[in-house]
N, C-alpha and C positions, 0 to 999 in steps of 0.2 A: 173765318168766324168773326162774327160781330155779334158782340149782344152791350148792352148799357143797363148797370148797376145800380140800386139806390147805397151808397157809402157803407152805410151802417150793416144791412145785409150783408155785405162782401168782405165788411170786417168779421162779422160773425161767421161766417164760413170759415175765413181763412184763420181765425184764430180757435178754430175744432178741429182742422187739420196740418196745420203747418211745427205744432210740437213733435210731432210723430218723423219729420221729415228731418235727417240727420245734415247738418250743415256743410259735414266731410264726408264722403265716401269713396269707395275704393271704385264704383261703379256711377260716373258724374252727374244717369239720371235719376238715381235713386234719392239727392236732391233737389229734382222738380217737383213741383205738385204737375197733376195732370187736369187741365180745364176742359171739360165737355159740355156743349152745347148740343141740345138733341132732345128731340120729343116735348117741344114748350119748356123746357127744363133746364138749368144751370147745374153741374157735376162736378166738383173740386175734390180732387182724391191726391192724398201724401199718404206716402208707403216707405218703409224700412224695408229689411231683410226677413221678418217677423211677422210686423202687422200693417194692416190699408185702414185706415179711414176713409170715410167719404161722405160730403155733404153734400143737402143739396137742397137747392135755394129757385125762388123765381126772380125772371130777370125780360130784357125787353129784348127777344130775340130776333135779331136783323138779317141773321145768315148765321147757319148750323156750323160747325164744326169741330174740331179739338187740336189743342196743343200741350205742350209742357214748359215751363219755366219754373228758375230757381224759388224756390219756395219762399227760403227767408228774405232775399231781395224781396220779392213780390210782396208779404206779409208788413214789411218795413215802409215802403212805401204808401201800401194803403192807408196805415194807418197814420201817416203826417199827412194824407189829403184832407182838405178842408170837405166839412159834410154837405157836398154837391153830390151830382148825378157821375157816375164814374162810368168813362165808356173802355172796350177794349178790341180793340182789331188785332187779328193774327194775319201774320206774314209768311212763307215759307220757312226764313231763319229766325221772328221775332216775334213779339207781344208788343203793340203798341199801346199804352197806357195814357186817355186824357183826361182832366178835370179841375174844370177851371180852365183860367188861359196855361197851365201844366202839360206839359205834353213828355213821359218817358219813356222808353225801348228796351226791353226783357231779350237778352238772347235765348232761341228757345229750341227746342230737341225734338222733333218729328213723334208721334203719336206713336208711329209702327216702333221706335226705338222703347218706349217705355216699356217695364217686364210688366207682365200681366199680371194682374190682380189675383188674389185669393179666393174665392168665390166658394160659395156653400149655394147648392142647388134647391136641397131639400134638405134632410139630416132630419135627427128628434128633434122636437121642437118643445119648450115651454117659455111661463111669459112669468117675467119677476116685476112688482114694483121696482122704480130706481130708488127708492130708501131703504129696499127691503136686499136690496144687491148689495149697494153701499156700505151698510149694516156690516155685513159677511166679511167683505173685503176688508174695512178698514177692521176689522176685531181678527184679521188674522192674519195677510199677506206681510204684514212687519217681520214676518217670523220664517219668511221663504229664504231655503239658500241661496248667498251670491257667490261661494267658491265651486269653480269646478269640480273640483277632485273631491267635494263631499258625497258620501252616499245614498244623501237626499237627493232626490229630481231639483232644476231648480222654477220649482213653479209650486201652486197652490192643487192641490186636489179638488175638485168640483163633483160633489158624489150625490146624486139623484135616487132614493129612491120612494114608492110609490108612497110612503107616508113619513118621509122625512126628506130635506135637503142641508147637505152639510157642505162646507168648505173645511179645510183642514190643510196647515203649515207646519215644515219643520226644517230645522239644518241640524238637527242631531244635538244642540246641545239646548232649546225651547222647541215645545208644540204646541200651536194654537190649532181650537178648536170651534166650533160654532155650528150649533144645528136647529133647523126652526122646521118644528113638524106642522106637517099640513097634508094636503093630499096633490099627490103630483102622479099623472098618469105615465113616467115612464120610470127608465131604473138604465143610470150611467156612471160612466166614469171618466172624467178627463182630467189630464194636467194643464191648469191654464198658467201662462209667465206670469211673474210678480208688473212686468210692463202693462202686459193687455187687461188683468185684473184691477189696476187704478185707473186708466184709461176707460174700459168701460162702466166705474162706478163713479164716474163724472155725468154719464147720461140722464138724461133726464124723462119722465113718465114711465110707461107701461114699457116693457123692454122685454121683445122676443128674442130667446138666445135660441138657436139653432147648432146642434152639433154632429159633427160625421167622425170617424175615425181620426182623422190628421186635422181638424179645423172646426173652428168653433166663430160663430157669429152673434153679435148683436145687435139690432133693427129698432130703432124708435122710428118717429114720422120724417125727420129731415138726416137721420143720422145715421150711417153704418157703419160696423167696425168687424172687420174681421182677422181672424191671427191665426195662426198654424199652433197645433199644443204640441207641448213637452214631451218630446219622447222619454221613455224609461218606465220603470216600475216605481209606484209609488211604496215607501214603507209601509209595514203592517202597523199601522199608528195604533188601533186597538188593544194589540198585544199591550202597546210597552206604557200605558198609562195603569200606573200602579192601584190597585184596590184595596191594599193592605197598610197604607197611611194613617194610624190610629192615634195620630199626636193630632187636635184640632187644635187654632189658634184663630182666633176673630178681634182684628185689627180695624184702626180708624185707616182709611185709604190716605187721605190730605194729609194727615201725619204723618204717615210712614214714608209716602212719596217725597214728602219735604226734608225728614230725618235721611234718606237717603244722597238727597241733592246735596245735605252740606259733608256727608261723609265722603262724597264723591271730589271735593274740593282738597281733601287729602288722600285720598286712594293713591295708589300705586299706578300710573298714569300705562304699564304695560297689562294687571293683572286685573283694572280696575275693581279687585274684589272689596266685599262689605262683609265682616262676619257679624252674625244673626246670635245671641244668648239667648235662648224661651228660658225664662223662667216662673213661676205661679204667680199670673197678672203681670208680666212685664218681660218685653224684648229690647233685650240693649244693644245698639247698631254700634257699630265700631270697625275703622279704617286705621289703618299703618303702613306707614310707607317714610321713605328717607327725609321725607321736608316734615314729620310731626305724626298725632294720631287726634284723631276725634272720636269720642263715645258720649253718646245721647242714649237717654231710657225712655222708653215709651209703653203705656199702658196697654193692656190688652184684656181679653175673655182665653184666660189657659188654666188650667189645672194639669199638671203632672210634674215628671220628671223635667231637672234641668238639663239641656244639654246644646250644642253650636253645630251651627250649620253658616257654612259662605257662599254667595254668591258673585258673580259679574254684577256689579250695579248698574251699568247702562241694560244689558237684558232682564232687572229684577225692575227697574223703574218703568220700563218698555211693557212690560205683564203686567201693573199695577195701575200704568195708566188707562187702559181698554177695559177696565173694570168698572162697570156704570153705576156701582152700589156705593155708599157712604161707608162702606165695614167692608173688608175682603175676607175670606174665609181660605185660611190655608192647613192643608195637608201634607203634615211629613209622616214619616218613618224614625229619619236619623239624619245623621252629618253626611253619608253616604249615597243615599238613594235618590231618587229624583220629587221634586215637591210636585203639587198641586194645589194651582192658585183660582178661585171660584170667587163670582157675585157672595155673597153672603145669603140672597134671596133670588136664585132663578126666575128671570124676567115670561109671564105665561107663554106657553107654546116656545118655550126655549130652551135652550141649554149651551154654557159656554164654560170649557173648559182650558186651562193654562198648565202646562205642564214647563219645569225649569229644570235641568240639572244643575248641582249642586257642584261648586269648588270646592275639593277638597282641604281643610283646615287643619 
């Protein structure tokens, strides 16, 4: 294989694929990337255990063929080349790397050695803007579990159908929510990983996702990403989102989020909890713990009874932030039950819903 690079292009490749590619692993070439030359075209693919990217680039192709070398060497070096023409020849055991009077040597791992790729043939297919993916991911994948033994999956739900698309996260003690109706000609359901959900809400334009039982794709014009989903059953997330919350409260968002920040300076650094007082126009934040307490009042829109509810302040400020309205609108019950945390004003063609369980106080 021969082909010759303009810098910047080969930077841009390799820095779309080479995050994906793990630095250690148990199987040596699962940190290569794999470099194909073939059909006028340039092919840089890093792959985990999970998911493959793959970019792909034009380039001044002299002789076709492919190899593998270590990804982050390879990504390191590019990018301290001076922005000249960068060329690369393959050897049996190497990657010859020159630019400039530079001249470096990648050892490198046989083509037939790399494990094959994830590939989606066909599957359903539809096509998202990437702000409109974006959207989704960053307003809920925060809320995906990272322990095994929870009896959440640990991925996001992706649920298509023909006149709405939702995403939906949980680990059993927050669920995020997110659904933007429209019309969509199919009707699915997948568990995507909390990895391949940020990874593909990086991409950029019109974005064909394609999905089959075991594996989910997504295709812009130089980019592919493909991941294997989430085995398991997802929770019946519908059920447990309470309808019988008749305490409303409509708070200023920048306030509450900052009255939490300093309470959090004295929290209990294991329980990190915040107890919450409603009382008529006003919720008093308040933390205790062995080094002192802080209690701050802050105004609000409540009418009723008084009564405390506590939360984890890193998951109450985590809900509060994803909230794109200047006033949040929340829904309790009691000290007991689980809150709902809302815009104040649903954004058209939307809906975003927050649910939190509550520390007991």
């Amino acid at each position: 294989m021969k082909i010759k690079f303009d810098r910047e292009r080969l930077m841009s490749m390799l820095s779309t694929v080479h995050p994906v590619v793990p630095e250690r692993s148990s199987i040596p070439v699962y940190s290569n990337v794999l470099v194909e030359a073939k059909a006028g075209r340039v092919y840089i693919t890093g792959q985990d255990s999970e998911m493959a990217i793959t970019s792909i680039g034009d380039a001044k192709i002299e002789e076709e063929g492919d190899t593998t070398v270590p990804g982050r060497r390879f990504y390191d070096i590019v990018r301290e080349l001076p922005d000249e023409e960068i060329s690369l020849e393959s050897e049996e055991t190497a990657l010859t790397i020159r630019c400039g009077k530079g001249n470096y040597k990648l050892q490198s791992i046989p083509r037939d050695d790399y494990p094959a790729v994830v590939s989606i043939k066909e599957g359903i297919k539809l096509t998202l803007k990437s702000e409109l993916l974006k959207r989704i991911v960053d307003s809920t994948v925060f809320a995906v579990s990272r322990e095994s033994y929870s009896p959440s999956p640990q991925g996001a739900l992706l649920e298509v159908k023909k006149e709405y698309l939702r995403m939906v996260a949980t680990d059993g003690h927050r669920l995020a929510l997110i659904e933007k109706k429209g019309e969509f000609d199919i009707e699915k359901r997948a568990i995507v990983s909390e990895k391949t959900a940020r990874f593909a809400s990086k991409l950029k334009g019109d974005i064909e996702i394609r999905l089959e039982e075991q594996a989910i794709g997504f295709y812009v014009e130089d980019t592919v990403l493909v991941s294997r989903l989430v085995e398991g059953d997802f929770p019946d997330y519908e059920g447990v989102i309470p309808q019988d919350n008749d305490k409303v409260i409509i708070i200023n968002k920048t306030e509450f989020i900052g009255a939490l920040k300093r309470a959090n300076v004295i929290s209990d650094p294991l329980t990190r909890m915040v107890r919450l007082r409603m009382s008529s126009g006003k919720v008093s934040v308040r933390a205790v713990s062995e080094v002192g307490e802080s209690s701050e009042e802050l105004e609000c829109k409540y009418e009723g009874d008084e009564f405390d509810v506590g939360y984890n302040i890193t998951y109450l400020t985590e809900v509060l932030s994803r909230i794109d309205t200047d006033e949040v609108k929340v829904m309790l019950k009691d000290g007991m039950h689980a809150g709902v945390f809302l815009p104040e004003t649903q954004a058209e063609a939307e809906e975003v819903v927050y649910l939190l369980m509550p520390v007991v106080v």
